[in-house]
C-alpha positions as CSV (number, residue, x, y, z in Angstrom):
1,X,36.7,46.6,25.7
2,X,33.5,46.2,23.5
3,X,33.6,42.8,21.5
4,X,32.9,43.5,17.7
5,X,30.4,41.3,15.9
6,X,29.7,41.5,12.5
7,X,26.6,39.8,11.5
8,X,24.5,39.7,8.2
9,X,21.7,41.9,7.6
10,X,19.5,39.5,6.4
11,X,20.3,36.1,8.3
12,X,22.1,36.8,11.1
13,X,24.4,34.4,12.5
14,X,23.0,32.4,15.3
15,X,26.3,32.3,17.5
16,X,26.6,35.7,17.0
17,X,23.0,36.9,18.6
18,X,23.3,34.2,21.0
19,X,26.9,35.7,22.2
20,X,25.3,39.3,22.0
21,X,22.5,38.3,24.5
22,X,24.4,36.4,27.0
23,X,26.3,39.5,27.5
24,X,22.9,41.4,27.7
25,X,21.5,39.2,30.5
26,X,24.7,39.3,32.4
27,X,24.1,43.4,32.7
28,X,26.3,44.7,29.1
29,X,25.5,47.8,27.4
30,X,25.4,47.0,23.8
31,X,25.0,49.5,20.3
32,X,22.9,47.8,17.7
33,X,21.2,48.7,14.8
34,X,17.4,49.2,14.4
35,X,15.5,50.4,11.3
36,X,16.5,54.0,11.8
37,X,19.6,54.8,13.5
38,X,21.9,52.7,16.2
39,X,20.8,52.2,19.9
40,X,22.3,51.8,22.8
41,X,20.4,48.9,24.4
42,X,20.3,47.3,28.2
43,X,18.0,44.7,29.7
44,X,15.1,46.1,31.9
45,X,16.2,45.9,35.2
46,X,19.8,47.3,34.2
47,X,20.0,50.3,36.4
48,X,24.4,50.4,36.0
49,X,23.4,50.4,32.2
50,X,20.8,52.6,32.0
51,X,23.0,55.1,34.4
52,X,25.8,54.6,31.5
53,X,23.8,55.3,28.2
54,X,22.7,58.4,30.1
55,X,26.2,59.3,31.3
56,X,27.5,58.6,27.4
57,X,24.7,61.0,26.0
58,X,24.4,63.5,28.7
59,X,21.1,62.5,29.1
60,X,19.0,65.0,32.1
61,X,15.9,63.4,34.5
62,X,13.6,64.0,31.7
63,X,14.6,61.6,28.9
64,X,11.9,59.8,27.7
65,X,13.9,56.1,27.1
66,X,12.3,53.7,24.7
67,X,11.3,49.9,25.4
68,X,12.4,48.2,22.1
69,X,9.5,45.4,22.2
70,X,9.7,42.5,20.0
71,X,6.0,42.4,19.2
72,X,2.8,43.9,20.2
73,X,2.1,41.4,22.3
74,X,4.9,42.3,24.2
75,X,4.0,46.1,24.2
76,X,1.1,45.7,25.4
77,X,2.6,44.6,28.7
78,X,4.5,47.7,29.4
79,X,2.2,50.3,28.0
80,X,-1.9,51.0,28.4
81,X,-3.7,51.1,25.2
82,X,-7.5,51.8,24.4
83,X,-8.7,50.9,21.5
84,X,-9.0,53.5,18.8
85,X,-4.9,54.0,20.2
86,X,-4.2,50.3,19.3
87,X,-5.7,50.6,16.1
88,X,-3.3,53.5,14.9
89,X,-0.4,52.1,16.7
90,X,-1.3,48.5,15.3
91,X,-1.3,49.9,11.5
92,X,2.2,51.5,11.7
93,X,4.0,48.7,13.2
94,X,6.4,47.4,12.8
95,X,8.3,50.9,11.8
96,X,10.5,53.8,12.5
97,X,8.1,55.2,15.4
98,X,8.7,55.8,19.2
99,X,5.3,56.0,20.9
100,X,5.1,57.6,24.1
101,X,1.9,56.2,26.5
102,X,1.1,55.5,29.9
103,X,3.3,52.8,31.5
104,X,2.1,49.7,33.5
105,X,3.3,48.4,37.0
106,X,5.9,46.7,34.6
107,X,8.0,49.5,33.9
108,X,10.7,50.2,36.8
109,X,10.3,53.9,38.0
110,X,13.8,55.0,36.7
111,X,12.5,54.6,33.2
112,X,9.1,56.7,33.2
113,X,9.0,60.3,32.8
114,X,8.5,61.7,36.2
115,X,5.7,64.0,36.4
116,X,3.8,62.2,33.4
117,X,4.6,58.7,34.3
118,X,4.6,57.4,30.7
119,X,7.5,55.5,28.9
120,X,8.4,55.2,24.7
121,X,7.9,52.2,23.3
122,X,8.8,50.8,20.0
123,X,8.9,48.0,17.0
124,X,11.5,48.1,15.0
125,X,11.5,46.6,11.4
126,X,14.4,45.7,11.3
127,X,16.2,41.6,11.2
128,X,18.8,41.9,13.5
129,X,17.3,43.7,15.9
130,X,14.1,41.7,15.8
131,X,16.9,38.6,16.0
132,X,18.0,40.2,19.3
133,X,14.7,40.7,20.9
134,X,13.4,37.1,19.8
135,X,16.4,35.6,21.4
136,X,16.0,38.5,24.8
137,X,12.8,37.3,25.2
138,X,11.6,41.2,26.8
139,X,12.3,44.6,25.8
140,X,15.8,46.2,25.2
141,X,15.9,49.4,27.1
142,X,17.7,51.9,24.5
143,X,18.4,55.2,23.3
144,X,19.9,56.7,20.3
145,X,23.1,56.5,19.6
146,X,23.8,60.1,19.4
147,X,26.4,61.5,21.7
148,X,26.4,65.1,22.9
149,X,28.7,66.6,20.9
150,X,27.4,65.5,17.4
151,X,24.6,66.6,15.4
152,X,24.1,63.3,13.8
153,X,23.7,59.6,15.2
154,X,26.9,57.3,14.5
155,X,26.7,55.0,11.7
156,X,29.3,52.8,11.3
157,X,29.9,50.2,13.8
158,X,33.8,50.4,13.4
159,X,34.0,54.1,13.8
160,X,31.2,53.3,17.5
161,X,33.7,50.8,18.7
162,X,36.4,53.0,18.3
163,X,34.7,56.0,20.2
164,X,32.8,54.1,22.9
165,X,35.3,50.8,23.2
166,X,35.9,51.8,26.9
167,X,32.3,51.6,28.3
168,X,30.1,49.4,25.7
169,X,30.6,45.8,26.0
170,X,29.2,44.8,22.4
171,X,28.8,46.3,19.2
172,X,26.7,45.1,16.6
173,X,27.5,45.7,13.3
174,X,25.2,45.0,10.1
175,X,25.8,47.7,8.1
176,X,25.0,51.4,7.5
177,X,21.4,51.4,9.3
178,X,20.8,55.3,8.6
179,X,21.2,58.6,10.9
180,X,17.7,59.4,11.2
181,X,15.9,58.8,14.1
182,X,12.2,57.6,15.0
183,X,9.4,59.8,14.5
184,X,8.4,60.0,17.9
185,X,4.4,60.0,18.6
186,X,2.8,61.1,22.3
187,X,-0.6,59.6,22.9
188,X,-0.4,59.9,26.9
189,X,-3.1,62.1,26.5
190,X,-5.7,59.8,24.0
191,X,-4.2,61.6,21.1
192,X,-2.0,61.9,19.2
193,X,0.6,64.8,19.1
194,X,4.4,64.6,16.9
195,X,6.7,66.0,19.2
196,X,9.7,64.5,17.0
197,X,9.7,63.9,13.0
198,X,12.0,61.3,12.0
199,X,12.0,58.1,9.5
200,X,8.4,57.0,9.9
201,X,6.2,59.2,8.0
202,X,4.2,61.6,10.3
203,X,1.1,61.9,7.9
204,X,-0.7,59.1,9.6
205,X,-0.6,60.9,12.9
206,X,-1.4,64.1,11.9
């Protein structure tokens, strides 16, 4: 059964993301909210997570899965980014993008795409989540919270509990967080190409 936590969107309760972590870093699957839609969200090295967000969404071999990074500083540890990239990926962060780039030695091999060997990463504006990844200390592996039966992400954390209670062990509730998802840039290639439009506003990208 998935504990329930329902912590303020604007200062979240300490006890509350401490609780939420521990179970990360003792191998939980949580959904929490970001500045777009919910995520499901596992530590790094997770593989019985990973294996169960894509078992909950269906997901095939060639899901691109997101690193939710705290900062750019920690970005820039999973993903290689020349400069004129850095500068346009700097000036839209934090935001409602998923940028897909060229992974380092960091990222574990079930993660990257597997002919392109590049990975999504991401920085969320949003408090809780940013609570989360400050108290983490690394990258949430997640997902979108959008199940393969449904044509729009879940939004209330009530009605997620309810539906995925059997194989989530947290959910993180902070109010209605939205059902669209990132805009999702590709810049494996030096440039950038939208290949999903979503809550961050492509124009800056295109």
């Amino acid at each position: 059964m998935a504990k329930y936590f329902d912590v303020h969107p604007e200062n979240p309760q300490k006890r509350a993301i401490d609780q939420v972590v521990g179970l990360v870093r003792e191998g939980g699957l949580i959904a929490y909210p970001t500045d777009s839609c919910f995520a499901l969200g596992c530590r790094l090295g997770n593989k019985d997570g990973i294996d169960r967000i894509k078992s909950i969404r269906q997901l095939d071999e060639k899901h691109h899965f997101t690193l939710v990074c705290r900062d750019f500083a920690q970005l820039g540890q999973f993903v290689l980014v020349n400069n004129s990239v850095f500068r346009s990926i700097k000036a839209a962060t934090p935001g409602s993008y998923t940028f897909i780039l060229p992974a380092t030695k960091e990222v574990p091999r079930r993660l990257l795409h597997p002919k392109k060997k590049t990975v999504g990463v991401r920085i969320p504006d949003h408090v809780v989540a940013q609570a989360l990844l400050a108290e983490l200390g690394e990258p949430l592996v997640s997902s979108t919270l959008l199940l393969p039966d449904q044509q729009e992400p879940l939004t209330q954390g009530w009605e997620i509990k309810d539906e995925l209670d059997h194989v989530l062990d947290a959910v993180i509730d902070s109010g209605d967080c939205g059902t669209e998802p990132t805009t999702v840039v590709d810049f494996s290639d030096g440039e950038p190409e939208i290949v999903r439009y979503g809550a961050g506003d492509p124009a800056r990208f295109e």
